[in-house]
C-alpha positions in Angstrom: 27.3 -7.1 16.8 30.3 -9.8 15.8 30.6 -7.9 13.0 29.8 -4.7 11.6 27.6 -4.0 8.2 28.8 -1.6 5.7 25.8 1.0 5.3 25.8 3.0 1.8 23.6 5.0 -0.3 22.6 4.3 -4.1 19.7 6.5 -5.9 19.1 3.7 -8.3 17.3 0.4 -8.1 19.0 -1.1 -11.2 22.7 -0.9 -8.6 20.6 -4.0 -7.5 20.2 -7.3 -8.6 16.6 -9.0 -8.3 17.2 -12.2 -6.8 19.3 -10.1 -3.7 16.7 -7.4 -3.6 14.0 -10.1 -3.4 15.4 -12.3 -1.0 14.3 -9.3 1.6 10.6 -9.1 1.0 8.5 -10.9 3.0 5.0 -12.5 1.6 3.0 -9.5 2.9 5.1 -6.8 1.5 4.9 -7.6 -2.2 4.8 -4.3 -3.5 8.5 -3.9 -2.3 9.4 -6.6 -4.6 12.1 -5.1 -7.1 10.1 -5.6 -10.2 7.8 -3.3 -9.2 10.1 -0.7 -8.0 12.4 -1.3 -10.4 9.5 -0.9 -13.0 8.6 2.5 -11.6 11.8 3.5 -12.0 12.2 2.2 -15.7 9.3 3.5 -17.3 10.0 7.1 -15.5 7.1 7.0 -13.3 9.5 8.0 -10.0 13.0 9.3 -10.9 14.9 12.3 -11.2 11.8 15.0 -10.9 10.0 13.4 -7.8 10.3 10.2 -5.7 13.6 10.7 -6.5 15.0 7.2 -4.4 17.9 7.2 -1.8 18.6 3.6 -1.3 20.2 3.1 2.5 21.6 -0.6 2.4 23.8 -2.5 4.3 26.1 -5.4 3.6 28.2 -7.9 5.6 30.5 -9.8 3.1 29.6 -8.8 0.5 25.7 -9.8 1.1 23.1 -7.6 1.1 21.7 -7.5 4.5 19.1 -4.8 5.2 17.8 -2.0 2.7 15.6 1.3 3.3 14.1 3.0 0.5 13.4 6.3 0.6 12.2 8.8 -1.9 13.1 12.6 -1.6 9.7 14.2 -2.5 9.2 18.2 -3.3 5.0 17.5 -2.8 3.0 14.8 -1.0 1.3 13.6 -3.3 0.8 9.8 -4.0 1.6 9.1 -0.1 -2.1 9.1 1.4 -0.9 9.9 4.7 -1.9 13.8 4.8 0.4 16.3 5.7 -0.6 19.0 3.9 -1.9 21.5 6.5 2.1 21.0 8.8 3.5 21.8 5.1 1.0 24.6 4.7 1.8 26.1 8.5 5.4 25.4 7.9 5.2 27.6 4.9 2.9 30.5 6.7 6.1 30.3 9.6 8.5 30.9 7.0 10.3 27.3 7.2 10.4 25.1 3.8 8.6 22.1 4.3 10.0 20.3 1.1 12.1 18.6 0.2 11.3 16.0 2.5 12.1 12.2 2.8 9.2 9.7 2.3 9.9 5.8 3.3 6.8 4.4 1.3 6.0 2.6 -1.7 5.2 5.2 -4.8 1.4 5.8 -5.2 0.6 2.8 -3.0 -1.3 2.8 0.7 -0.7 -0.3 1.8 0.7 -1.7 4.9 4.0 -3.7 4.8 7.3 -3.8 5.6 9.5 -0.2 5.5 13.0 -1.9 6.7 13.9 -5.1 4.5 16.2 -7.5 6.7 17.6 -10.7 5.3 15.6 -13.4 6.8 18.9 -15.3 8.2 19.7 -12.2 10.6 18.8 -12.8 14.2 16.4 -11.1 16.2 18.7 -8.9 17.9 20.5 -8.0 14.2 17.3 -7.1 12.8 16.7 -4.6 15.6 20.0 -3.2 15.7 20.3 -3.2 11.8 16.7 -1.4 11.7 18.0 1.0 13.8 21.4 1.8 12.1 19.5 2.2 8.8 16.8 5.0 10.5 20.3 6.5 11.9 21.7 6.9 8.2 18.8 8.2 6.7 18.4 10.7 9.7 22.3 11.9 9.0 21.2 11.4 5.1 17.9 14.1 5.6 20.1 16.5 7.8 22.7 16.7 5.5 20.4 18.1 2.4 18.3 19.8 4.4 15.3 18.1 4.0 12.5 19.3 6.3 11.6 15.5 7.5 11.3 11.9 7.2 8.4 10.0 7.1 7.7 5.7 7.0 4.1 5.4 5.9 1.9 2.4 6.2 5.2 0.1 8.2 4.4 -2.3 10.5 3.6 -2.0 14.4 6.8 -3.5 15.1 8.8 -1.3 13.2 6.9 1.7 14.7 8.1 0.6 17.5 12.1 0.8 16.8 11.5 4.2 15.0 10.2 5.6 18.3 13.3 4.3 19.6 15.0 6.1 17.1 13.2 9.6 17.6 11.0 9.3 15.7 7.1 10.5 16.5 4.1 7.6 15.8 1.5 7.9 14.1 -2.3 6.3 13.7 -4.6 6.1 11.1 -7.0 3.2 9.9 -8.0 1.4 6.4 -10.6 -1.4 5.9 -9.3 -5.0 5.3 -11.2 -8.2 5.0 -9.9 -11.1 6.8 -10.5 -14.7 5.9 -12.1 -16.9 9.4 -11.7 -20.1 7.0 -14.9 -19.4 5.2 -15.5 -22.1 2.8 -17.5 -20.2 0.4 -18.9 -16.8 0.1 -22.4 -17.5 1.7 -20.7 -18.9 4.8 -19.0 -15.6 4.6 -22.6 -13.7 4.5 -23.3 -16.0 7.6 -21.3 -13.8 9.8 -22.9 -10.7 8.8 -25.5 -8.9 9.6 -29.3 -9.6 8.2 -29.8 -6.4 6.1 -26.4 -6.6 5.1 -26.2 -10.0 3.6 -29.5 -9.2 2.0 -28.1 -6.1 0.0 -24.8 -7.8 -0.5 -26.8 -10.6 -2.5 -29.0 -8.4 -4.1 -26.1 -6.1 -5.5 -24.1 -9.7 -6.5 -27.2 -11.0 -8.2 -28.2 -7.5 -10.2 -24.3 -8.1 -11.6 -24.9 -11.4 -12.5 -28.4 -11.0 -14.2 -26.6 -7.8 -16.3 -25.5 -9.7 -19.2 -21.8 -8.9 -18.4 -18.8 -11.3 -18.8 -16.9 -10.9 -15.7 -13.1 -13.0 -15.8 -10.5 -13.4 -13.0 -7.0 -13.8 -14.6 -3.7 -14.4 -13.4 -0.5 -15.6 -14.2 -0.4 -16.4 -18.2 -4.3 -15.9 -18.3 -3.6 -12.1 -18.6 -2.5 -11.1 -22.0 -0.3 -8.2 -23.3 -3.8 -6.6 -24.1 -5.3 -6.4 -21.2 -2.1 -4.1 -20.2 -3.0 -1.8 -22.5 -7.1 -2.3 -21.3 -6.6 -1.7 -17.8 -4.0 1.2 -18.3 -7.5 3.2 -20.0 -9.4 1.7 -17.3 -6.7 3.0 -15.0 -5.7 6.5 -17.0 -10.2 7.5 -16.8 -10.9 7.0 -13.1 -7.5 8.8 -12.3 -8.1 11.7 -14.2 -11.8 11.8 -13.4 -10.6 12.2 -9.5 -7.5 13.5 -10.0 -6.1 14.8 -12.9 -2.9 14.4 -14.3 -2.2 9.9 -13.6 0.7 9.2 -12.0 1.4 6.1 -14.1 2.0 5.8 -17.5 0.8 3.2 -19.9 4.8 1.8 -20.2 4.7 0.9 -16.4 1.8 -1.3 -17.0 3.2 -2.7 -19.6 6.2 -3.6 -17.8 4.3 -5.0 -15.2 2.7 -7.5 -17.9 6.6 -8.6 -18.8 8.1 -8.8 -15.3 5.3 -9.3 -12.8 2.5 -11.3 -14.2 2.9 -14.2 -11.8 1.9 -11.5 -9.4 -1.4 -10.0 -10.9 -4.8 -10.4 -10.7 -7.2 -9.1 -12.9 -11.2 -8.7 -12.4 -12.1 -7.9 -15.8 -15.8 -7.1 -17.0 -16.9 -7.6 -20.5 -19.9 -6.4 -22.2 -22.3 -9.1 -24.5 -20.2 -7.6 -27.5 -16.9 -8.9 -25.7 -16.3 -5.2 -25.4 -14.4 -4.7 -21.7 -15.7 -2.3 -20.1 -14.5 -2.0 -16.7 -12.3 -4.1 -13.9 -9.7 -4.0 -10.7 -6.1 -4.4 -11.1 -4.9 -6.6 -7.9 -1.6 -8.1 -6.8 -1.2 -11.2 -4.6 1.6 -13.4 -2.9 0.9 -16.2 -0.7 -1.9 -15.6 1.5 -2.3 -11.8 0.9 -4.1 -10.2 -2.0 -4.2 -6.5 -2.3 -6.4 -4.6 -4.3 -5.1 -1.3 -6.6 -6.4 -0.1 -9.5 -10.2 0.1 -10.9 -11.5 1.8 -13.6 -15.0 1.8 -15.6 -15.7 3.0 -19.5 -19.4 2.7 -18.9 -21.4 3.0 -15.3 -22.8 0.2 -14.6 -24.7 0.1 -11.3 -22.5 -2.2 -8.2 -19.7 -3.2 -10.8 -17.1 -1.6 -8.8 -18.6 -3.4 -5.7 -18.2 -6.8 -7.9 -14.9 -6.3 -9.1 -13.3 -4.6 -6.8 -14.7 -6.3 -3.1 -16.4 -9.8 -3.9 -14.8 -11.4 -6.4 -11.2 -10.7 -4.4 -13.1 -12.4 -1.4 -14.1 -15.3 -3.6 -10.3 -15.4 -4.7 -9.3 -15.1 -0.9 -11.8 -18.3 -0.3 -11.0 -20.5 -3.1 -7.0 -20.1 -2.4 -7.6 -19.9 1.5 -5.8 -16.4 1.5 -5.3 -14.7 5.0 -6.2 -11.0 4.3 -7.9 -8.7 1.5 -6.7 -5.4 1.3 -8.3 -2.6 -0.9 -5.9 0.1 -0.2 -7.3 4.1 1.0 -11.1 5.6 2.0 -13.6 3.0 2.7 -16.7 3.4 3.7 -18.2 0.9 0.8 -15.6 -1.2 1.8 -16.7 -1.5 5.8 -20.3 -1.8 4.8 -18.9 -4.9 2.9 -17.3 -6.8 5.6 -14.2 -5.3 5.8 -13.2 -4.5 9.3 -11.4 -0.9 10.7 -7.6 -1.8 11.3 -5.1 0.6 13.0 -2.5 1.8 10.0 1.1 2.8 11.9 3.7 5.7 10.5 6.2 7.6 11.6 7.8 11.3 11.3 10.8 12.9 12.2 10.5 16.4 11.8 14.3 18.2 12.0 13.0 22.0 13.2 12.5 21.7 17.3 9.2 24.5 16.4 7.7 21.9 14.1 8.3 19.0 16.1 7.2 19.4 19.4 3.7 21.1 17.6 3.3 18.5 15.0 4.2 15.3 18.2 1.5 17.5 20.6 -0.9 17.2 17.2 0.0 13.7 17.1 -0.4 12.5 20.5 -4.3 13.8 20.4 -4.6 12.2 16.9 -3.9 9.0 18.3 -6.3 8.8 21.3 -9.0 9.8 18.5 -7.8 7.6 16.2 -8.3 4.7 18.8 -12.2 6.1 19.5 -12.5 6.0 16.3 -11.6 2.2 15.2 -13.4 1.4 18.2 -16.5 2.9 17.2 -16.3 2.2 14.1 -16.0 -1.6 14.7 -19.0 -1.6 17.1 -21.2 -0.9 13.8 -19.8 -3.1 11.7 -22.0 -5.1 9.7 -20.0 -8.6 10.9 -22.3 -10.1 14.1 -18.8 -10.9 16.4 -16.9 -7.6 16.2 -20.3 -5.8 16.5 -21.3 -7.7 19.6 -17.8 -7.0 20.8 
């Protein structure tokens, strides 16, 4: 390069200012924003205990070119790429598995950018930028003897530099919904399958003839109150599954302050005006991303209403590219939602653990493929099906 980038490390979103931070996400990579990671950090849901970050940035002039959060995590929780069985045979060979360095975003399986690059670097800086960044964070990891690094959910292109950068691939799949420039939700049901469409409008019409209220807000529609609403909604399917949430009811409320203009809420009422259940969803551009869902009452199909077809009616109306509804998905495939690869990486420092965990991930892969593959050749939409 002309001229070199000066590459430090912060552990603190707020040594960043919002409109630098921000000029590095691209449309599809909202939940990188800084108001949301910022607001993680604020209201103590990531910090000093776990997801504690380690901020790798780079400046030239003064101007912040490239960042890479990372988190050093002592569990693997929140990441929804599954590791548990290498930490578990790590721990039966005697060799810590944690800490460990996660490149992710907190509690959130979504695909998107990993390595923020300012959007007036070249092609050749971004790749050689990327690349220094990995390198830091490699030294970084060594250096506290951290077992591993990890990038979850990046891109194919930067999966591509990491393996460059020794760093072992890895392939999993979601279910995302992508928008053929369907003018309406029937021509939608047009490309799927007869029994499918069928049950799809009986499921929407049992909703409908319920008696419920169902809203979709955004922007200054949603209200301080419906922070507080979703957080229950959030707080009783979390602990219902889970246990202990890992948000807290000041991070949503934060979110209501500093990232309305990014949320979408589905929000079901009952005749009483009693909400009762809804999906907590964030968009930018042509990319909507569903998150959150949560019920007070059962209510048969509401989470297929809330959660799948009234973001695809969104995703019509405001002719959005892609619908993504985050982890699992079998409800979501039989949906119309299609099996897409989902790329990581993993650099694991012990040569053992490596060269079983890459052998693992090599055979992983090839199944991975079959398994997209198949899974696409059942799908309920006619083209994919017929191949």
């Amino acid at each position: 390069m002309s001229e070199s980038f000066e590459i430090t490390i912060s552990h603190k979103f707020g040594e960043f200012t919002k409109e630098e931070w921000n000029l590095l996400v691209l449309p599809d990579s909202v939940f990188q924003e800084y108001e949301f990671l910022f607001g993680l950090e604020k209201t103590g849901c990531i910090g000093d205990s776990d997801w504690t970050p380690v901020l790798v940035s780079a400046r030239r002039r003064g101007v912040l070119s490239g960042i890479l959060p990372a988190y050093v995590r002592s569990d693997s929780y929140g990441e929804y790429i599954f590791d548990f069985q290498w930490a578990n045979a790590f721990h039966r060979a005697g060799i810590p598995y944690y800490p460990k360095l996660t490149v992710a975003v907190p509690f959130t399986p979504v695909t998107g950018s990993r390595i923020l690059l300012h959007p007036n670097l070249t092609a050749e800086e971004k790749v050689f930028l990327s690349s220094e960044l990995l390198q830091r964070l490699l030294q970084f990891g060594k250096q506290e003897e951290t077992s591993s690094v990890h990038l979850l959910f990046c891109k194919e292109e930067e999966q591509k530099i990491g393996i460059a950068n020794s760093f072992a691939p890895r392939l999993s799949h979601q279910y995302h919904w992508f928008n053929k420039g369907f003018a309406s939700f029937e021509e939608f049901l047009a490309t799927l399958v007869k029994d499918r469409r069928k049950t799809i409008r009986q499921e929407r019409r049992k909703i409908s003839e319920s008696g419920l209220t169902i809203q979709t807000l955004t922007g200054d529609g949603i209200t301080e109150d419906h922070a507080h609403i979703f957080y229950e909604f959030y707080k009783d399917t979390h602990s219902k599954k889970w246990g202990q949430p890992y948000l807290n009811r000041q991070f949503f409320l934060e979110m209501y302050q500093t990232f309305r203009h990014r949320l979408l809420l589905v929000l079901a009422s009952d005749p009483s005006g009693k909400p009762i259940g809804g999906s907590w969803n964030v968009f930018r551009d042509g990319f909507l991303f569903g998150r959150y869902w949560g019920a007070l009452e059962h209510v048969p199909n509401l989470h297929f209403e809330c959660c799948y077809y009234r973001l695809i009616d969104y995703a019509i109306e405001h002719k959005m590219e892609r619908v993504e509804a985050g982890a699992q998905g079998e409800h979501k495939f039989l949906r119309g939602y299609e099996a897409v690869p989902m790329y990581s990486l993993h650099h694991i420092y012990n040569e053992q653990g490596r060269a079983a965990i890459e052998s693992y991930l090599e055979r992983e892969i090839v199944m991975e493929r079959e398994n997209i593959s198949a899974y696409n050749a059942q799908s309920p939409i006619k083209a994919l099906r017929e191949g």
